[in-house]
N, C-alpha and C positions, 0 to 999 in steps of 0.2 A: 776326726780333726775338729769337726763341730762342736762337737761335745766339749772337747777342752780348751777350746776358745772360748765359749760360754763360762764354761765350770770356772776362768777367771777373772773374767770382767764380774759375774756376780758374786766372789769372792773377795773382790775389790773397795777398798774404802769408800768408794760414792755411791756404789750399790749398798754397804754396809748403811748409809746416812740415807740413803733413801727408804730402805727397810725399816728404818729407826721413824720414820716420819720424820726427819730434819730438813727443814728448807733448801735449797740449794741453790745456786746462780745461775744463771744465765749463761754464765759462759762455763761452769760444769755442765750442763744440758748439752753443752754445744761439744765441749770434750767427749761426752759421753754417744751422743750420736753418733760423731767422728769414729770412736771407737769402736760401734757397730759397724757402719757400714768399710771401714778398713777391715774387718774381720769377715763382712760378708754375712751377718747376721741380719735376717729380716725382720723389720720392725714398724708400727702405725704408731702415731701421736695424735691425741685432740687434747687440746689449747680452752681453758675456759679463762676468760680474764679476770682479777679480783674487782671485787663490788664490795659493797659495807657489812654486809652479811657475812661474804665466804673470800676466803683467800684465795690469790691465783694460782692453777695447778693445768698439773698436764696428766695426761694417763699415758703410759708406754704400753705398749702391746709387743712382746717378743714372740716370731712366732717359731716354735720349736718342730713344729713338723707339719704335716695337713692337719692331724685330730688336735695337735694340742698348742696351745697359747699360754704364755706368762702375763697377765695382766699389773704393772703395777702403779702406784698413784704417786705422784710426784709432787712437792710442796714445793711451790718458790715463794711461798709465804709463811708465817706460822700459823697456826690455825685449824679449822675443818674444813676439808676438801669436800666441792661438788660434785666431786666422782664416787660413786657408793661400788664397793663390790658385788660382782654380780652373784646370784643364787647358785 
């Protein structure tokens, strides 16, 4: 049941625009969270704010089991995010 709960929120067009690196709003983050936690999907967020340098972004962390996590980086800017993927 997990699985294909999953299998359509990331099939979904805000997942689709987040993958894309396209910015999003505030209040899609906000739909999007709702989404997980209606569905009962674990998940972390850290928040960096925009500065002149770097755009403001989020990082979501879905976690899909004990060993395994989805890291992705969220734009609600355009720009380079201060979140680098991990090694």
């Amino acid at each position: 049941m997990f699985d294909i709960q999953l299998q359509s929120l990331l099939s979904g067009t805000l997942f689709k625009k987040i993958l894309n690196n396209e910015p999003i709003s505030p209040v899609e983050f906000n739909f999007l969270t709702g989404a997980l936690i209606n569905n009962n999907i674990p998940f972390e967020t850290a928040f960096v704010s925009g500065t002149r340098k770097n755009p403001a972004s989020l990082q979501l962390t879905l976690h899909m089991n004990p060993t395994a996590s989805l890291v992705l980086v969220v734009a609600l800017e355009p720009g380079s995010s201060v979140f680098s993927p991990s090694p």
